[in-house]
N, C-alpha and C positions, 0 to 999 in steps of 0.2 A: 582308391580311397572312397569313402562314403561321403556323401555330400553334408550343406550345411544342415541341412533340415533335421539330421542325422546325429548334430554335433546338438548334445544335453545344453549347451548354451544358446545355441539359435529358438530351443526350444520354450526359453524361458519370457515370460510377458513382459520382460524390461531391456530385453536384447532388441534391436531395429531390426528385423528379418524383410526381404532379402536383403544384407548388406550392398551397398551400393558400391558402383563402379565407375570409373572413368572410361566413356565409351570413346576417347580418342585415345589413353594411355594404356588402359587394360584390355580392351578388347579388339579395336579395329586393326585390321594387318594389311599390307600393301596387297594391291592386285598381282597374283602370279604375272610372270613372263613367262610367255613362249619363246622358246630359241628360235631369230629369224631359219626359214628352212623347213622346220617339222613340219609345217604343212604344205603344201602346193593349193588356196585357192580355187584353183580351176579345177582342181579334181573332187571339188565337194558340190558340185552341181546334179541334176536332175535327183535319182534316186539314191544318190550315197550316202546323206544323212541319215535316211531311216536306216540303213546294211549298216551304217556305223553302231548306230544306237542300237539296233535290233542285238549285233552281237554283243556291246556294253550290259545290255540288260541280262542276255540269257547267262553271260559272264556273273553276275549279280545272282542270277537266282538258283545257281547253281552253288554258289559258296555258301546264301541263306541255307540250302538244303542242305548242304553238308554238314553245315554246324559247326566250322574252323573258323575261328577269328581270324590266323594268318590269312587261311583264303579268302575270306570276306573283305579284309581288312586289302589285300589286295589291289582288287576291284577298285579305289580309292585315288586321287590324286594325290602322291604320296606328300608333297611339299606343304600342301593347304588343302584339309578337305572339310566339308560341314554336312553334319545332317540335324535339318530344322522340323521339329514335327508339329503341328498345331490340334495337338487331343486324337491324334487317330491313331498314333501306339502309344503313347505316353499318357493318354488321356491327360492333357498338360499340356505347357507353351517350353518349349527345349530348345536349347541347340545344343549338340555335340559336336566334337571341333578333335582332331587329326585321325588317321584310318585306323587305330588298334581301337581308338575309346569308340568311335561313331558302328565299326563292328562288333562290339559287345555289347553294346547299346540297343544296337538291331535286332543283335540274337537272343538276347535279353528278353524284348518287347512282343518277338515272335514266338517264343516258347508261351509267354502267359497270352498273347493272344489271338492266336491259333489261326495263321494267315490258312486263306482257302483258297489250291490251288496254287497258281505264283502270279507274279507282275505280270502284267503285259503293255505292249504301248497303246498311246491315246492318241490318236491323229497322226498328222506325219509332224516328223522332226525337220528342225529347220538347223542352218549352219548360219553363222550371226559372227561379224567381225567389226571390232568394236575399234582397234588398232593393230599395226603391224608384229606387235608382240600380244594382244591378245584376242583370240577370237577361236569360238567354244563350238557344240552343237548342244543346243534347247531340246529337250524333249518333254513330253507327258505321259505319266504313266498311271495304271490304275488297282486296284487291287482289293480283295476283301477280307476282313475277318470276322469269327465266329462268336468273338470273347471281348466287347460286346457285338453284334451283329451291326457291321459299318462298311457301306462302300465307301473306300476311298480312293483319292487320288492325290496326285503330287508331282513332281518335275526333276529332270536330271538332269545339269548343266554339265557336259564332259568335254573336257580338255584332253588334247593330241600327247602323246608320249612316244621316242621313237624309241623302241625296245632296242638294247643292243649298242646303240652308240647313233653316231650321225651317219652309219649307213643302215643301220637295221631300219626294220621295217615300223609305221604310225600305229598304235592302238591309244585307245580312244579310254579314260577313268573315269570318274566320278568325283567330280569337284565338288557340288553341291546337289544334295539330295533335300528335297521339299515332299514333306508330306502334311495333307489334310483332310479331317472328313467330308465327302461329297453329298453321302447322304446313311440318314438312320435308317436300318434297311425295315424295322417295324414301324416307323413312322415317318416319312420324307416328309417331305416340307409342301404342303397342301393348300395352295393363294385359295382356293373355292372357300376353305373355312375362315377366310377374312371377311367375306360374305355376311358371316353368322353376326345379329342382334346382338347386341350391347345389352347388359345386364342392368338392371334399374337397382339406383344404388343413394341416390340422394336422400329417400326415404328411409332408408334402413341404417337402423342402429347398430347391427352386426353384421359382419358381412368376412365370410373366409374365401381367401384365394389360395391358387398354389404360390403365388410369387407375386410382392408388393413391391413397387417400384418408385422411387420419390424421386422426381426431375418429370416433367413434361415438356421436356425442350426436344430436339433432335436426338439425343442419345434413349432418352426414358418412352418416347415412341416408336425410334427402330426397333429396341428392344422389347416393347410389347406387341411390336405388329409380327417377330421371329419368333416369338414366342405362342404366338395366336396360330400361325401355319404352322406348328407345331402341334396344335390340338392344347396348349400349354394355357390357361384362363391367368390373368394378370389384373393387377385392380394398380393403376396410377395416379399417385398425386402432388398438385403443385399448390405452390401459393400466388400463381400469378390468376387473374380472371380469366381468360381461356390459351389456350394454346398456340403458342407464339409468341406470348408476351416478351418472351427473355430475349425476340429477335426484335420485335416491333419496339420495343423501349429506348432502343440503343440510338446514339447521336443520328442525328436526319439525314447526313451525305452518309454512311455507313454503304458500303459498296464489297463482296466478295473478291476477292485478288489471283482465285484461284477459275478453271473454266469451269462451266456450269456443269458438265458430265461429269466431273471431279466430284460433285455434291450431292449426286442424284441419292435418292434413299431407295430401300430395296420393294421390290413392287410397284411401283407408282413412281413416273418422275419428272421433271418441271418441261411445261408448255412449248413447242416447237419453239417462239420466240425468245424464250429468254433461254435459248442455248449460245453456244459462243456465235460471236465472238461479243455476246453481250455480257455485264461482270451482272451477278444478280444484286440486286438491295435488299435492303434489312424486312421491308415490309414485303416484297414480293418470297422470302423466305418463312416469315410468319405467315402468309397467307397460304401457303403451300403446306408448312405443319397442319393449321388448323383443317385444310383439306384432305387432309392422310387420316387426320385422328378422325375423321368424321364418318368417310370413306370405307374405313375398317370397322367401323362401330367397335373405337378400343373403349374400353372400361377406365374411365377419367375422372377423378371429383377434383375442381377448380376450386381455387379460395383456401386452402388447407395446408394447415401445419400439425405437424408431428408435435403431440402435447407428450409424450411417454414412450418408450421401446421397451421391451422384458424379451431375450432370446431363453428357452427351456434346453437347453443342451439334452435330456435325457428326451424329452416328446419332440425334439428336432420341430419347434415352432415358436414362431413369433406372434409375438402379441402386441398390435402397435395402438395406442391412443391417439385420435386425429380428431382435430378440431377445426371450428371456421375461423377464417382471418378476423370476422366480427363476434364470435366466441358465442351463434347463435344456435350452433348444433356441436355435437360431439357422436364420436362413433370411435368402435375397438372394431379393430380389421387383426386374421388373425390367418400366417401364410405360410407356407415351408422355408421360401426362399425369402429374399430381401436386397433388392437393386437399387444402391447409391448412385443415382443420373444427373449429380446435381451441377455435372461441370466439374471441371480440373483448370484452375489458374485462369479463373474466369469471374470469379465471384465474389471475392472476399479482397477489396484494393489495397496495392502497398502504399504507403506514405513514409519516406524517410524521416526519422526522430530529429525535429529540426529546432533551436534554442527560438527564444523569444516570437515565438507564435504571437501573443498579444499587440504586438509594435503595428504589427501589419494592419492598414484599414481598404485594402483593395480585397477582392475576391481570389477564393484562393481554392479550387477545386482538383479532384482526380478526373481523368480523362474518362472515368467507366460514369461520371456524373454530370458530362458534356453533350450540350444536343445540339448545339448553333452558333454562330457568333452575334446573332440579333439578340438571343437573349443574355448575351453578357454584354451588350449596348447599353439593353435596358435596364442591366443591375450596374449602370454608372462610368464603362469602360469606354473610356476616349477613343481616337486615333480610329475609328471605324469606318471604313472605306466600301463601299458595294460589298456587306456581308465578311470584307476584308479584314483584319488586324496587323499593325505591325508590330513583327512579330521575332523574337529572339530564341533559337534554343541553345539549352544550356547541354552540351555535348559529355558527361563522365570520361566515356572510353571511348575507343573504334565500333564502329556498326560495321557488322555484315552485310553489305548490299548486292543482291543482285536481280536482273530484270527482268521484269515481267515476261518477254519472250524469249529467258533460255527456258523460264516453268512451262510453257507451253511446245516447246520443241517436241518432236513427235518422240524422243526416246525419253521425253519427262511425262510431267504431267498433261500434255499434248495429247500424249498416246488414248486418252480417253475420248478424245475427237476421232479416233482412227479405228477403231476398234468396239467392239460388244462391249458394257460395261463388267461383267463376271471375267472375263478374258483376260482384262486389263486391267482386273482388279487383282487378278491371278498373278500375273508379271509383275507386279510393284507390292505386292503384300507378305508375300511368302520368302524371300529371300532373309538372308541372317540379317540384325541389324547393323552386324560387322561390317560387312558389304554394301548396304545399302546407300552408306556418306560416301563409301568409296565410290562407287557406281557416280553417284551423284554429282561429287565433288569433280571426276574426271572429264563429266559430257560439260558441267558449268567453266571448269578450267580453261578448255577445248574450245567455249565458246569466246569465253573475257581473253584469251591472246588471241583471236583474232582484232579484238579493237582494244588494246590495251591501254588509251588516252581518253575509255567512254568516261571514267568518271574524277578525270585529270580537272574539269574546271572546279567540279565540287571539291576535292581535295585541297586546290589554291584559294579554295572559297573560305578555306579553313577547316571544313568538318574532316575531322576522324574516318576515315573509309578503310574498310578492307575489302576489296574484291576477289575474283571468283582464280583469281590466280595464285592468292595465297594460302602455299600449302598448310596453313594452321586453321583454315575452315573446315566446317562439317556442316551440314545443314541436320544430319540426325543430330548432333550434338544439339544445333540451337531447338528443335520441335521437342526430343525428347528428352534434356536434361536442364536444358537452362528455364525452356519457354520462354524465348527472346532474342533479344540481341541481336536482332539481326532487321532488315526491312525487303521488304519484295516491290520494288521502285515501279510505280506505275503513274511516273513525273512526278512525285512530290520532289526530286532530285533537284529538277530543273530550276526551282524556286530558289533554295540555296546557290546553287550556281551561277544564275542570274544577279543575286544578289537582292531579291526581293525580300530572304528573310535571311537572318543576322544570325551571330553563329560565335559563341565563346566555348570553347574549344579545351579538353583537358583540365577543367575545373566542374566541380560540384553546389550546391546549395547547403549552407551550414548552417544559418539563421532567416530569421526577416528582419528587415528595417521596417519603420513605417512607409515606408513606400516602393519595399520590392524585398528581394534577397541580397542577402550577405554571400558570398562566394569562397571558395576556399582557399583562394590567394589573397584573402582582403579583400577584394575586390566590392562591388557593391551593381547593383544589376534593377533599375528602378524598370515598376510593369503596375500596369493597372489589371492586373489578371495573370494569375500563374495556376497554369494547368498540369500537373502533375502525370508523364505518362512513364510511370514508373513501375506498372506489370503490377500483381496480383499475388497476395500470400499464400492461396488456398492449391500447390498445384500439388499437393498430397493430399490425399481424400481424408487423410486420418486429421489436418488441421479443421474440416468443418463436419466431419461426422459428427463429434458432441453435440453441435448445435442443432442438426438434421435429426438427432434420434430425440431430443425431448429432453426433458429433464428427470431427473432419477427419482424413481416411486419411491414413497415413504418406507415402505416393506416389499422386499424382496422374496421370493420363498428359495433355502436355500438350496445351491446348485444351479440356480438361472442366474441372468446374467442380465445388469442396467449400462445403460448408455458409458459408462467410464469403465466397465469391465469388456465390455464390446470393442471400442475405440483401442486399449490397451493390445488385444488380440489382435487389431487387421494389420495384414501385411503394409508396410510402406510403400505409397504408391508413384511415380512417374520413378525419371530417374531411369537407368537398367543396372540390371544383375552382372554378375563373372560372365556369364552368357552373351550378355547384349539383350535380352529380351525384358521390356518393360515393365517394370515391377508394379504387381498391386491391380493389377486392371486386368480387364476381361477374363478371369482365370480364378481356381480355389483358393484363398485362404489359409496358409499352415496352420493357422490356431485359433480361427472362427467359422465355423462348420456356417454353410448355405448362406454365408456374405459374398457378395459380386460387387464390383463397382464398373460402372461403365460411362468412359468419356473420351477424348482425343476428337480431331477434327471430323469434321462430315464421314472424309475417308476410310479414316479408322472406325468413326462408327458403325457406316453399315457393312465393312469388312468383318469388323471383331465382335459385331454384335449376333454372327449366324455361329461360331466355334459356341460362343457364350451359352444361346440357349438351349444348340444342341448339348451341350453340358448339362444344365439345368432339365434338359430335357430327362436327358440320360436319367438323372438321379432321383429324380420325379419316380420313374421308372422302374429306380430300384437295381441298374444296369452300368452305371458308372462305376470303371474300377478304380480303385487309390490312385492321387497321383501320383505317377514314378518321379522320385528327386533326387536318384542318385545319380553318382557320375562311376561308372562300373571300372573296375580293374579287369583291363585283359590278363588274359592266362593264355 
């Protein structure tokens, strides 16, 4: 069957393209079991994982050559298999999912782009046992093609099969196949040209780039500094005064939760001391930006907003009007491309619709408008203790909690302590996202029964808890669909539990009184200050694009395209696809030519900021092929 992109209705400006999915109900499937038996352990010592893999592969490129799907299809873990491509056949973010679709898919991609030669392995293979029913061998493999000119590489996770029954003998399939570009083979990636002078641009009333980026936070300068070792020229702007602001602004304890290798950006990365097991702060992350943009000599105007967007579908250019926060200059910048950096569910606060707003005479803020508790002292709030408040929350639902040290465990986010950053960026990025909560949820599970009373007192304390034993978590779920719902306890737990701070449980907020809220069993809930940390509207780029591209020019010329016919076009973004792959980000646009958005955590940025503007690169180029969106029918 032909995919949606394919279906006359996905294609229409009032259809939500890609349709979105339930990435615990539609897409994620339990991890295979291995029958105890199949394998013997001991016997996958010294050099038997590479003799396993070595014949896996030439198994593999021997079906590619042949051009059988049966045979290909093969090669395959028959029960669950995946192959995820990240733009190096699909020029596109894929996954295909059981052996006939993921071999036709291959044969497919390899007919139009003309592999050179065949696979071969990258390093030695290693054999990895995660538990008694399952454990795999890891490999890396590499490989070129001609259509467009790209080395690549990727990984093969192959699971044991014993041919024949429970006495025949073990071969080795293809569970998961990961592929991704390594490098442009006419342009690699070249730090020397990060080197190169910054363009003077304050003075200039016009000014053309190949690709205009609006965000200067962590996302809008990974991506101009990928794009600059790319030979790619970029012009970025923000409306904060210089760079960092969007870190430096934020409340005064602001602390990272995750380790500092975790956050590194590409090229350049933070100071021997504030590695772990230090957490970074808000100002030592702004000041680290502002040393990257400087560092690079990236091309930045501060103080600026986007007065106007016009995109030309027929000259494939943008034409943006930018102006100063004080409305002292004005400039038309005018680009191929066009990068929305401005953050995903970060920007734009939610507030619940709550009755009688008026009644209330205490302070009433969102937590993205919170710096201290000295300064809600001083706007009249009682009960102030050493910097302290006492303090109530009001609980909706369950929280997913889990701790700080199963995310540093060395098969978590640890691994970035143990290992090269590209390495381990490699291990944790490339897998399906079907797998990924699996993966996740199984080493968190594995860790919360071992102490399964950790968070026994907060529970008695009253609050709402789910922990890492409940099979209805996902931790992809809470990053890439909800953005929330959950907390990574680095002892805020202990407060609750102790009993320091108070805790109404299973009710909401539905009005205010004059002197607090109304609760949703009648209740009533008196506070000299309500802080509102109730997440963020904006985690679809298409809610603050209107306001990011300007306001719509008087006259049009027709066939281009202003801010509300732009916005109507871009793909819908967070969220995942039938696939599992994240919708709307780092990737093409079904039906807005040379629109990008680029956001998600540190991680993802400086992972999915190198596919991105090797892409961009590509097209620049003139060498980017369509991207593939079907889902092929074997034959």
């Amino acid at each position: 069957m032909s995919s949606d992109a394919a279906n006359s209705e996905t294609t229409r400006i009032d259809v939500e393209y890609p349709r979105k999915a339930d990435l615990r109900k539609d897409v994620s499937r339990p991890l295979p079991n291995i029958p105890p038996g199949t394998i013997d352990p001991a016997s996958m010592t010294g050099g038997a994982p590479n003799i396993q893999a070595k014949a896996a592969l030439d198994a593999f490129n021997a079906a590619l050559a042949s051009k059988n799907v049966e045979e290909l299809a093969n090669c395959f873990y028959t029960e669950q298999s995946y192959w995820r491509d990240i733009v190096a056949l699909t020029s596109h973010l894929r996954t295909f999912t059981t052996p006939r679709v993921v071999a036709a898919a291959l044969l497919k991609m390899i007919a139009l782009r003309n592999i050179v030669d065949k696979a071969e392995l990258a390093g030695d293979a290693h054999f990895a046992i995660m538990s008694p029913v399952m454990m795999f061998i890891d490999c890396g493999i590499s490989f070129r093609i001609s259509s467009p000119a790209l080395e690549n590489a990727g990984k093969m996770i192959l699971l044991p099969v014993k041919a024949g029954g429970v006495e025949g003998s073990v071969c080795w399939k293809i569970w998961i196949l990961s592929t991704w570009v390594e490098n442009l083979v006419n342009q690699p990636e070249d730090e020397t040209l990060l080197l190169a002078p910054s363009s003077q641009l304050y003075d200039a009333e016009t000014i053309a780039t190949d690709v205009l980026i609006v965000g200067a936070g962590s996302s809008g300068i990974m991506t101009a500094a990928r794009l600059k070792a790319l030979g790619v020229e970029s012009v970025v702007l923000d409306r904060n005064a210089q760079v960092g602001d969007n870190w430096a602004n934020r409340y005064d304890s602001l602390r990272f939760h995750v380790p500092t290798s975790n956050c590194e950006m590409p090229y350049a990365y933070f100071k021997k001391e504030l590695q772990s097991p230090h957490g970074l702060t808000k100002d030592e992350v702004a000041d680290h930006l502002q040393q990257y943009a400087k560092n690079f000599h990236l091309n930045i105007i501060s103080l600026a907003i986007v007065q106007s967007t016009v995109y030309s579908p027929s000259k494939k250019k943008w034409t943006v009007t930018v102006k100063s926060v004080d409305g002292s200059w004005i400039k038309t910048i005018t680009s191929k491309h066009f990068v929305q950096a401005t953050g995903l569910g970060s920007g734009k606060p939610y507030l619940p619709p709550m009755k009688y707003k008026h009644l209330y005479k205490g302070q009433s803020i969102h937590s993205a408008q919170y710096r201290n508790t000295q300064v809600l002292s001083e706007q009249g709030v009682k009960d102030c203790y050493k910097a302290g408040l006492q303090t109530t929350m009001v609980v909706r639902s369950p929280t997913y909690i889990f701790p700080y040290d199963y995310v540093i465990d060395p098969h978590s986010l640890g691994a970035y302590d143990l290992m090269p950053l590209n390495v381990a960026d490699k291990l944790l990025n490339t897998f399906p996202s079907s797998l990924d909560g699996q993966f996740s949820h199984a080493l968190f599970a594995h860790l919360a029964s071992k102490e399964p009373d950790r968070y026994l007192a907060l529970s008695q304390a009253g609050f709402p808890v789910l922990d890492s034993r409940d099979p209805s978590v996902n931790i992809q779920h809470h990053l890439l669909e909800r953005g929330g719902g959950h907390y990574l306890d680095v002892g805020g737990t202990d407060l609750i539990a102790e009993g320091k701070v108070a805790v109404r449980a299973h009710v909401e907020p539905v009005g205010y009184t004059d002197t607090g809220l109304r609760l949703s069993d009648g209740s009533v809930l008196d506070a000299d200050a309500v802080i509102w940390c109730t997440g963020f509207a904006d985690i679809d780029a298409r809610m603050t694009a209107m306001e990011l591209l300007g306001a719509e020019e008087a006259s049009i010329r027709e066939g281009d395209l202003g801010p509300a016919d732009i916005v109507m076009r871009l793909d819908a973004s967070w969220g995942v696809d039938a696939e599992g792959e994240v919708r709307g980000v780092w990737k093409r646009h079904l039906r807005m030519d040379n629109y990008w958005v680029m956001g998600g955590n540190m991680q993802q940025q400086r992972w999915w900021s190198r596919p991105m503007a090797q892409q961009i690169k590509l097209a620049l180029d003139g060498s980017l092929p369509p991207a593939y969106r079907d889902i092929p029918v074997p034959t």
